[in-house]
LUMVEX-133545 format. One line per field, with one value per residue: residue in one letter; x, y, z of N, C-alpha, C in turn. Coordinates in pm, whole numbers, m for minus. Atoms other than C-alpha are relative to their C-alpha. Layout:
<atoms>
residuo: A,...
n.u: X,...
n.v: Y,...
n.w: Z,...
ca.u: X,...
ca.v: Y,...
ca.w: Z,...
c.u: X,...
c.v: Y,...
c.w: Z,...
</atoms>
This chain:
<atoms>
residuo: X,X,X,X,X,X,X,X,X,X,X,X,X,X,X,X,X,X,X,X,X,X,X,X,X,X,X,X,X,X,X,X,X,X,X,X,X,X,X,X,X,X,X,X,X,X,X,X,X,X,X,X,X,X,X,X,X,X,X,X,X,X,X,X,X,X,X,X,X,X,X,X,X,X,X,X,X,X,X,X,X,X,X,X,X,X,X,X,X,X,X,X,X,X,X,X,X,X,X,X,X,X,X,X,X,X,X,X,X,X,X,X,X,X,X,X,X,X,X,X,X,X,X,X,X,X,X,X,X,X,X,X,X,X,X,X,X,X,X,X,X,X,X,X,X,X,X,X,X,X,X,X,X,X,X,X,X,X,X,X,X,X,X,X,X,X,X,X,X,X,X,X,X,X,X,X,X,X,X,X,X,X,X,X,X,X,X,X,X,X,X,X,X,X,X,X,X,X,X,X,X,X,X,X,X,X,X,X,X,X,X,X,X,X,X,X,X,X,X,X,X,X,X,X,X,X,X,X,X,X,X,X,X,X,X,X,X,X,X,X,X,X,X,X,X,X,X,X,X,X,X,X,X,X,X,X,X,X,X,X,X,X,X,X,X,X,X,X,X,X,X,X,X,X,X,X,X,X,X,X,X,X,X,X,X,X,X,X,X,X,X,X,X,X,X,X,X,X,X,X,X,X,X,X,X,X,X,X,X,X,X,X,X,X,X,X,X,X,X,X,X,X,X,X,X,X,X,X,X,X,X,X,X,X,X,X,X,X,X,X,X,X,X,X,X,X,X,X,X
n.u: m65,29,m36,63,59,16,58,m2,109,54,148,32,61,79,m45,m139,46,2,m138,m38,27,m84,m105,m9,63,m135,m161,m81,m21,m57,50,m48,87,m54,69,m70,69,71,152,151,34,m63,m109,104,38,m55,m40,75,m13,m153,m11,50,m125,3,m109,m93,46,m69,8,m143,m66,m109,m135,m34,m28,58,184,78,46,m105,m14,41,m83,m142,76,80,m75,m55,120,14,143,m44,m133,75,67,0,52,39,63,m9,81,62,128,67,m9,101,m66,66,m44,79,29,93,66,m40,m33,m108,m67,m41,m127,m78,20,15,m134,m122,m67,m82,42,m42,119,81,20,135,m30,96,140,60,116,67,89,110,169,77,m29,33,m48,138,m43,0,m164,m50,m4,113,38,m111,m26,m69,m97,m124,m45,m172,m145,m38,m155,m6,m90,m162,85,59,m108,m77,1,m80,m94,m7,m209,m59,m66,m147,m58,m20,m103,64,144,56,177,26,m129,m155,m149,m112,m122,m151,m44,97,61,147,75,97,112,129,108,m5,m75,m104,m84,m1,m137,m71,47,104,m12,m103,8,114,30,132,162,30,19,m10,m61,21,160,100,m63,107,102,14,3,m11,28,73,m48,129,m60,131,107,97,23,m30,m129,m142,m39,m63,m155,m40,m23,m44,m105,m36,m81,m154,23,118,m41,48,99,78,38,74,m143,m26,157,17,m70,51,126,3,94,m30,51,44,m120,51,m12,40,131,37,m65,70,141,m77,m17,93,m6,m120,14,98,m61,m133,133,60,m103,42,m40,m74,103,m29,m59,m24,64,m36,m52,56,m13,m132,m47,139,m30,m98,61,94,m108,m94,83,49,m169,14,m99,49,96,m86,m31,118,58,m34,31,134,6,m76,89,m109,m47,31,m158,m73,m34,m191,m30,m4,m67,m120,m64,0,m115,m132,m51,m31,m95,m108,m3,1,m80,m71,61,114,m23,11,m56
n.v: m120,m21,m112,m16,m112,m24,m158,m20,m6,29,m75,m37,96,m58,m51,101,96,m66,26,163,29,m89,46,144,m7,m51,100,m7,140,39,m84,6,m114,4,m77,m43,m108,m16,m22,m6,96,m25,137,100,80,24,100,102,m59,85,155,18,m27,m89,m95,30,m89,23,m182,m59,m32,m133,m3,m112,m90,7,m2,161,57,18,157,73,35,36,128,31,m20,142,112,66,m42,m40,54,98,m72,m61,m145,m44,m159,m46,m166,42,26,m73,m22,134,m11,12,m39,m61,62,147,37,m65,85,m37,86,m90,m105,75,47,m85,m60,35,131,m23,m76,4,m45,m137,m58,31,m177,m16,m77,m60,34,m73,79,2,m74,94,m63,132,122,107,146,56,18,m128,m48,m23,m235,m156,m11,m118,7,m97,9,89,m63,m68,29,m34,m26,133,167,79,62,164,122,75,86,113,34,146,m18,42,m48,m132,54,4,m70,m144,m59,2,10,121,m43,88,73,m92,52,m2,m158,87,m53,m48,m67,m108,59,11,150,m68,m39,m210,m63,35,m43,67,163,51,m126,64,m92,m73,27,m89,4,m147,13,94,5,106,140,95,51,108,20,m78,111,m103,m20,m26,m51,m120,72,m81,m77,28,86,m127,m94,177,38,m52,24,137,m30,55,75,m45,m115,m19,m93,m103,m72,38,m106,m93,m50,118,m22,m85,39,121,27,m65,76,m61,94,155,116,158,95,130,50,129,97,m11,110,128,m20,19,145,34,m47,54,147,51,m33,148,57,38,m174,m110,m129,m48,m104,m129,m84,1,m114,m96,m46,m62,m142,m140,m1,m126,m98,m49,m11,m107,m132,m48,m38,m117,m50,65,m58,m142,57,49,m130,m83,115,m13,m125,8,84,4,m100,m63,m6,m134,8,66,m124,m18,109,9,m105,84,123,m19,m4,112,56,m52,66,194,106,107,94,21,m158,m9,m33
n.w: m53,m164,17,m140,m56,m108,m111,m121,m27,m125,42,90,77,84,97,64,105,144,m41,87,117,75,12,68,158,56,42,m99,m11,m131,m122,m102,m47,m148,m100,m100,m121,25,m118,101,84,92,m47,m6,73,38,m61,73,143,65,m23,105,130,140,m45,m172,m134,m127,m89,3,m202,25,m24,9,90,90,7,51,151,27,m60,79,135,m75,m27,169,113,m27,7,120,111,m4,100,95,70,94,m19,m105,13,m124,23,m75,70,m1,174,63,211,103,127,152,87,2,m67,m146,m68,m2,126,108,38,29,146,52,m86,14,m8,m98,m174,m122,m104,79,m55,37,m57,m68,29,m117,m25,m89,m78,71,m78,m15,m97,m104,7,m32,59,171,85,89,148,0,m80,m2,186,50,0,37,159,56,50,m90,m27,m106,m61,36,12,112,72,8,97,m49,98,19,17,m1,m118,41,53,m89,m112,m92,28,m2,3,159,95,m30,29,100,48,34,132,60,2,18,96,m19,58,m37,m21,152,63,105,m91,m119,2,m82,m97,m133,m48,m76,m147,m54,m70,84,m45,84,155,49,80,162,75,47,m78,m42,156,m7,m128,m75,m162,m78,m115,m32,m149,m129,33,m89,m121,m150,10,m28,m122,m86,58,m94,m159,44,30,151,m49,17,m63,m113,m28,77,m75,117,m27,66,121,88,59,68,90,106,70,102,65,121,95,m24,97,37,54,m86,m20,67,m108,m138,22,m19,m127,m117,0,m64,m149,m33,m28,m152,m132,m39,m79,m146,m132,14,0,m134,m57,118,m103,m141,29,27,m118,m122,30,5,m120,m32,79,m33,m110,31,m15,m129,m107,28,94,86,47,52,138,125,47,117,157,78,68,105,84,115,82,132,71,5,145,58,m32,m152,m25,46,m148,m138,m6,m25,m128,m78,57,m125,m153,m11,m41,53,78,92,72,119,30
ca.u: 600,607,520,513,313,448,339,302,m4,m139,m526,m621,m858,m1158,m959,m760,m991,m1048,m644,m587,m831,m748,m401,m490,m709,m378,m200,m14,57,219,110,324,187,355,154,242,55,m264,m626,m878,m851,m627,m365,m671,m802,m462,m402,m700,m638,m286,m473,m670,m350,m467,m161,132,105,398,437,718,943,1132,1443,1628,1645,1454,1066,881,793,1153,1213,944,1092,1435,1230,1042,1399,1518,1197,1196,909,1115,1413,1137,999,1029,863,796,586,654,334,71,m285,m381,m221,m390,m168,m371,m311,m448,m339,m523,m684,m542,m350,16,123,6,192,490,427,420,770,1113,1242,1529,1320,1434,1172,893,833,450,397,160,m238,m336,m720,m917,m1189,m1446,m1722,m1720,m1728,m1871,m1670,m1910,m1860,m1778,m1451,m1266,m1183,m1552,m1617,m1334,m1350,m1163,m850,m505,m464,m181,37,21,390,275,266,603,365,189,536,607,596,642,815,746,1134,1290,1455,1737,1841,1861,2058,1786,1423,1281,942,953,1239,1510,1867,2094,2363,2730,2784,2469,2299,1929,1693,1451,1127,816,473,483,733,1008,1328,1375,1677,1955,1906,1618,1736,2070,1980,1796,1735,1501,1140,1035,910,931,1045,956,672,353,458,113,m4,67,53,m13,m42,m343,m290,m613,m415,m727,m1041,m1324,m1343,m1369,m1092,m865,m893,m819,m515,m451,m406,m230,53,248,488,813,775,701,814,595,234,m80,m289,m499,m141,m116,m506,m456,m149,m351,m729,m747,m1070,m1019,m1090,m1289,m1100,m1286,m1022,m1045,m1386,m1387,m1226,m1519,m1758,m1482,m1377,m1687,m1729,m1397,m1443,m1736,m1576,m1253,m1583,m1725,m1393,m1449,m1448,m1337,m1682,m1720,m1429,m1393,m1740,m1601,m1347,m1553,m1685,m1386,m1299,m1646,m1587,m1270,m1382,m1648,m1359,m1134,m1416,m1505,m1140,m1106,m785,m1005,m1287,m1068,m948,m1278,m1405,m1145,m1119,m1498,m1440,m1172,m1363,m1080,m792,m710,m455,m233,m199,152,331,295,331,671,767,665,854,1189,1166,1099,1420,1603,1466,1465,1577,1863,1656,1363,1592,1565,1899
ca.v: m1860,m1796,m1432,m1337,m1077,m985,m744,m667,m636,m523,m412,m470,m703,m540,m485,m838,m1019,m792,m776,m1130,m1160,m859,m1002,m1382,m1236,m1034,m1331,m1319,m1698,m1687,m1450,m1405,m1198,m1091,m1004,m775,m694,m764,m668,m675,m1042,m990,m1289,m1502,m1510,m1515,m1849,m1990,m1843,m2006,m2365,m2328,m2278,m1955,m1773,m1828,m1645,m1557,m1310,m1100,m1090,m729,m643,m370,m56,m113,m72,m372,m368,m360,m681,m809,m759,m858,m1190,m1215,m1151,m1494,m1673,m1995,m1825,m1576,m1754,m1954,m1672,m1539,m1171,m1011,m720,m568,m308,m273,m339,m42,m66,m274,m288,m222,m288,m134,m393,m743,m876,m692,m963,m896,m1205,m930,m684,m898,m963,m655,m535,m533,m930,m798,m627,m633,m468,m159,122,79,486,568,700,909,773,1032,915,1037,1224,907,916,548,210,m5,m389,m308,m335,m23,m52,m48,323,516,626,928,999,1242,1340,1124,1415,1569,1618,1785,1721,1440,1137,1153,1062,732,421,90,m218,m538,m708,m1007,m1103,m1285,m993,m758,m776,m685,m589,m208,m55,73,m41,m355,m248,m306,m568,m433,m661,m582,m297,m429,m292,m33,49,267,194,225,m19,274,259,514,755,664,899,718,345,386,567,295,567,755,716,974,946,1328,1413,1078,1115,953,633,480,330,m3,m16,152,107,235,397,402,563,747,531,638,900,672,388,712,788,349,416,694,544,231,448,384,50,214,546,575,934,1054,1183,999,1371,1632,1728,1363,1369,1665,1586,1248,1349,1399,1328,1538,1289,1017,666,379,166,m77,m130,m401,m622,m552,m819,m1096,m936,m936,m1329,m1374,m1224,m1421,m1744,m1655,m1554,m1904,m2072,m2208,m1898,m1662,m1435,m1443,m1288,m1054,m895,m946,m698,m468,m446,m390,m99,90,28,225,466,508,538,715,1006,1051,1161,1556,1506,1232,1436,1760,1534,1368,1768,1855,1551,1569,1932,1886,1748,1771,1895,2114,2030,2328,2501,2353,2684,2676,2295,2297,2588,2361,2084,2247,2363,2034,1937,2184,2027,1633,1379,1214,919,1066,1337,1418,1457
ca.w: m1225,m848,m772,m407,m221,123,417,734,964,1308,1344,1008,985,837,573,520,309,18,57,m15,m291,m484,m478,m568,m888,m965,m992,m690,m640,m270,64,326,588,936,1216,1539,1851,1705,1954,1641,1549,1273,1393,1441,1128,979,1156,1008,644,660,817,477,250,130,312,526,858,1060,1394,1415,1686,1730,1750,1899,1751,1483,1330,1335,977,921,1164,963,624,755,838,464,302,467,426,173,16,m51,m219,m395,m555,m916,m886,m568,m436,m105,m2,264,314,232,m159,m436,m820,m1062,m1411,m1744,m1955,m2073,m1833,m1514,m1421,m1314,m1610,m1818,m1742,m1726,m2058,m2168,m2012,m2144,m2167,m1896,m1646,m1312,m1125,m1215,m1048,m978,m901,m646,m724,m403,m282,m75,175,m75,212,319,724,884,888,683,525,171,m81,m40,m381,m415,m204,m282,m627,m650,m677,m669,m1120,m1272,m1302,m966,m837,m510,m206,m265,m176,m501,m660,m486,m584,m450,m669,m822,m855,m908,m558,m741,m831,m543,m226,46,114,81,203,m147,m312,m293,m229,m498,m550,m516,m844,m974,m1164,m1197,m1506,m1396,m1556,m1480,m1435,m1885,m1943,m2040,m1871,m1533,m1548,m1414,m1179,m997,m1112,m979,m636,m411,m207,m414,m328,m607,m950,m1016,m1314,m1572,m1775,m1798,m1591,m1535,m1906,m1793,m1399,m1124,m695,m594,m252,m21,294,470,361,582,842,1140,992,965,1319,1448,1224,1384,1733,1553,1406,1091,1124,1017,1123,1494,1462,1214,1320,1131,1209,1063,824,703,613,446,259,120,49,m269,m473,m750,m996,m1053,m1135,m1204,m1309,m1013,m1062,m1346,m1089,m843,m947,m955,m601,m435,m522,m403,m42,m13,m92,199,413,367,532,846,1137,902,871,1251,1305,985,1212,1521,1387,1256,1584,1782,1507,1526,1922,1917,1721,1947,2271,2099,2016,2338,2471,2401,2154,1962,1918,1792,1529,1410,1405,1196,968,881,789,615,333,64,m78,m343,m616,m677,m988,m1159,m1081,m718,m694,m884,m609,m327,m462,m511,m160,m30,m231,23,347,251,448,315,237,70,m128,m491,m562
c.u: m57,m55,m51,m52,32,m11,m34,m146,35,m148,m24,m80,m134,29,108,16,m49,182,51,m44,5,122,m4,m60,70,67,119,m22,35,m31,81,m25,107,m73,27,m131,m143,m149,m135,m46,98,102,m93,0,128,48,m90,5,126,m57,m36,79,m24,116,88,7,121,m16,143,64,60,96,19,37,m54,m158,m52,m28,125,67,m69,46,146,m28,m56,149,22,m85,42,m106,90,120,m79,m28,48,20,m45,m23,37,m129,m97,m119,m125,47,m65,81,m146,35,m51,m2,m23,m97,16,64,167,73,14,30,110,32,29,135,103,31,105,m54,54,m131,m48,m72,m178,m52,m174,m159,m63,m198,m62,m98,m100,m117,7,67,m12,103,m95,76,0,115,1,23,m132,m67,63,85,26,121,95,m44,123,129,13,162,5,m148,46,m94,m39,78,45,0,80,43,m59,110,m4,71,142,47,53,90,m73,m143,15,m130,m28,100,64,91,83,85,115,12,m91,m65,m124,m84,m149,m111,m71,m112,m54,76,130,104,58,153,98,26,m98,40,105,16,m107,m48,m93,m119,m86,m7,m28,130,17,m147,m121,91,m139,m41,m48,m67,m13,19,m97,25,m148,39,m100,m116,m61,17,54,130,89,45,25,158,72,120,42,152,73,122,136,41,m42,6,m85,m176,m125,m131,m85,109,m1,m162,4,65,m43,m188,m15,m111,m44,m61,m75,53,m43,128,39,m136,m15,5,m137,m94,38,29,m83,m51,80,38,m52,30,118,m73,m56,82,m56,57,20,m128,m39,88,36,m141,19,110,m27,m84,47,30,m119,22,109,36,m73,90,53,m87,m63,139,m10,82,m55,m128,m4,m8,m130,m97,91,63,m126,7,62,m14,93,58,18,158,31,m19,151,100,49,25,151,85,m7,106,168,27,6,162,172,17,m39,44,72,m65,m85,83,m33,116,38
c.v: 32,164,19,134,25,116,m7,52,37,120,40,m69,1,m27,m109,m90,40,26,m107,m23,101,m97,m120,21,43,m111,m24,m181,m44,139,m36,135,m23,54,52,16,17,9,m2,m171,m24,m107,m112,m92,m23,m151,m109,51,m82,m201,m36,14,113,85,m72,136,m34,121,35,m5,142,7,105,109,4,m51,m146,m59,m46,m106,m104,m33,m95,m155,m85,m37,m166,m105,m117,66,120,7,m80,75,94,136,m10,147,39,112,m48,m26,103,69,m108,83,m24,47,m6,m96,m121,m20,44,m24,30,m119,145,105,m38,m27,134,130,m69,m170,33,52,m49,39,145,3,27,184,m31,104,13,m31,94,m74,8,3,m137,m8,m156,m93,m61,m117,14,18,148,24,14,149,56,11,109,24,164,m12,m74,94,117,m52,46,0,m141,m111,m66,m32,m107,m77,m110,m112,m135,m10,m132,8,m2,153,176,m58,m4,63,211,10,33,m69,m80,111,m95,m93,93,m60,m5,154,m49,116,21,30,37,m97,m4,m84,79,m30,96,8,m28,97,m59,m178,m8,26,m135,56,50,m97,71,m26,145,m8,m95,81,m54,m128,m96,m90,m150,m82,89,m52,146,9,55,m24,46,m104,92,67,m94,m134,89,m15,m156,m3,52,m11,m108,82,m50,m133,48,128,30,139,94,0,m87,87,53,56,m121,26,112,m41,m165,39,95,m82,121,m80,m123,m128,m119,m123,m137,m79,m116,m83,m51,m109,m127,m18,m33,m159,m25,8,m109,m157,m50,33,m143,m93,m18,98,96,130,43,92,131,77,32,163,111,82,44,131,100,14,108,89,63,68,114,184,73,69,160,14,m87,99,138,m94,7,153,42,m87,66,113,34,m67,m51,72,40,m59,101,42,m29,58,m10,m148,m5,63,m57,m80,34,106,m59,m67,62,m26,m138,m15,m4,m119,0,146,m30,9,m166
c.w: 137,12,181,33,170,111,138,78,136,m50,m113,m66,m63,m167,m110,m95,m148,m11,m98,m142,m100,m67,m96,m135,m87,m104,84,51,174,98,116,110,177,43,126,90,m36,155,m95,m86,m97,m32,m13,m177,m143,17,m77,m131,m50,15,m131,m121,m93,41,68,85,53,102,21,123,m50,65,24,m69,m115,m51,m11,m133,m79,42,m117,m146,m29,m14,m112,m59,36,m16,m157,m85,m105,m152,m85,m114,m152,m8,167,42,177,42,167,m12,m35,m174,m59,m156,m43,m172,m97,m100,m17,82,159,95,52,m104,m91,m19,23,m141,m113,m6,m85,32,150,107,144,131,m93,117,27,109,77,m64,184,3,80,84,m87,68,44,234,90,m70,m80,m87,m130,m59,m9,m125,m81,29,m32,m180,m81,15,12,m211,27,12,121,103,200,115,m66,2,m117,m103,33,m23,90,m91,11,m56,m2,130,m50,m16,45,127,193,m39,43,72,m142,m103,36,m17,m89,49,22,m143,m131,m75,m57,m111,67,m98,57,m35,m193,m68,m60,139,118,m54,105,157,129,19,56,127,82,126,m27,m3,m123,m159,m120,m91,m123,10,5,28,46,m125,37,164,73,143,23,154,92,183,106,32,69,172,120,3,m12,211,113,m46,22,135,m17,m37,m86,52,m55,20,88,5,m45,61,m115,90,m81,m168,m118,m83,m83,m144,m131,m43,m92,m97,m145,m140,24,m88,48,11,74,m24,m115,118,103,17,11,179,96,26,57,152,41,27,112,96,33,107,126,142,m4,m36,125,56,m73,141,94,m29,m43,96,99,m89,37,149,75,m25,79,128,m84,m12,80,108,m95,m147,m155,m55,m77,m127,m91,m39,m145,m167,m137,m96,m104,m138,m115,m10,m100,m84,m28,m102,24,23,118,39,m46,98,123,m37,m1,136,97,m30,80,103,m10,56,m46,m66,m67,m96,m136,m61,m60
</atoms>
């Protein structure tokens, strides 16, 4: 069984080799990785990661009118890897599936799913920075060990969810979601293995898992959007790849640090992981430049905090130590007044 993993990259290479091996301990069989406009290395040691067959590496070209990550996907959908592939995950490198049951492997939660599945909704777990403020060399899924609760509905983020799918059986790529088939109506499930409401499986619009139940038992996507203080503020000045519109600020930081809980359940993994680094570190060039990059981020970290609008921020990051989850009451009241000023594409309806 093929299962692909593909995603999109620029300045992320700190961050590319716990990435990969995460993924390959998953069970993720194939890596297809696009890279844009990289200045941290990031293309580099993708180049030598693909000479070593642990990835394929392509760079995107862009196209008018449209986000790069979206060129890039555009680019994945047509790829032989692509049409080769069984299961496929679409996410960035800043998610990591993790799953509760057997062995953690994505077989076994495959295994564990409806015979017909189509794709499952792998609902998002919000990551906070967790006080944590320097860049340093260790497995985020290692530092950041707190979390959003399972059953927080607000703000909207901690309802999304991005998809493992069969390709066959969709008609294009998503950021979260394949677009349906016209001839097709593809079998949704949740991160539990229960069927979504037709409401969310027939809408490939809907981003939102508000409203099922208990959707994690089996799967989840951890989401480790902020990490530390000074990788907030490179990601910052990098900007999201499908959203040049939207602001990655003091609002976004707010809206994601959430350390409310503490949630181990990455950490089995961590001991297989940290072997696993070590061994795509051994590769020939590829620990040189994993540092080399860690140097260019602490570097522009150090630039960027020296400019008046950088140094506002990293004041009001730091300070911002965490947020609060709501009581249920007042979240439910936020959410049905986000449900008045949605987008179109992220509505609830």
């Amino acid at each position: 069984m093929k299962i692909l993993a593909a995603t999109t990259v620029r300045n992320e290479a700190p961050y590319l080799l716990e990435w990969v091996a995460w993924h390959q301990l998953i069970g993720v069989t194939d890596i297809l990785v696009y890279s844009n406009d990289c200045e941290d290395g990031t293309d580099r040691m993708l180049d030598l990661l693909a000479e070593q067959g642990v990835l394929t590496h392509e760079r995107t070209e862009r196209a008018p009118e449209r986000s790069i990550q979206w060129s890039a996907l555009n680019a994945a959908w047509k790829h032989p890897m692509r049409k080769a592939a069984d299961w496929m995950l679409i996410s960035d490198l800043d998610e990591f599936p993790v799953i509760h049951v057997g062995d953690g492997r994505l077989g076994d939660l495959l295994a564990a799913l409806p015979g017909n599945t189509d794709a499952v909704a792998l609902g998002w777990r919000l990551f906070g920075a967790n006080g944590i403020v320097a860049l340093a060399d260790r497995a985020v899924t290692g530092q950041f060990t707190r979390s959003a609760p399972a059953d927080m509905i607000q703000p909207i983020a901690a309802t999304f969810f991005k998809s493992l799918f069969r390709p066959a059986a969709f008609s294009r790529p998503g950021v979260h979601r394949p677009r349906h088939r016209k001839d097709n109506q593809p079998v949704w499930v949740d991160g539990s293995g229960h069927a979504l409401p037709p409401i969310i499986a027939g809408n490939d619009k809907r981003l939102s898992l508000v409203g099922v139940p208990d959707y994690r038992q089996l799967a989840e996507m951890h989401h480790y959007s902020l990490r530390s203080v000074q990788g907030f503020m490179t990601k910052a000045e990098r900007g999201l790849p499908n959203r040049a519109d939207k602001a990655i600020d003091l609002g976004y930081w707010i809206d994601r640090n959430f350390n409310s809980v503490e949630n181990l359940a990455a950490q089995r993994m961590l001991p297989q992981l940290t072997r696993h680094i070590e061994t795509l570190k051994a590769l020939p060039g590829i620990a040189s430049l994993h540092e080399a990059a860690l140097g260019w981020h602490r570097d522009r970290f150090a630039a960027i905090v020296k400019t008046q609008a950088g140094y506002d921020l990293f004041g009001q990051l730091v300070h911002a130590h965490d947020s609060i989850v709501l009581p249920p009451a007042l979240q439910r009241q936020l959410l049905r007044m986000f449900g008045s000023v949605a987008d179109p594409d992220r509505s609830l309806q």
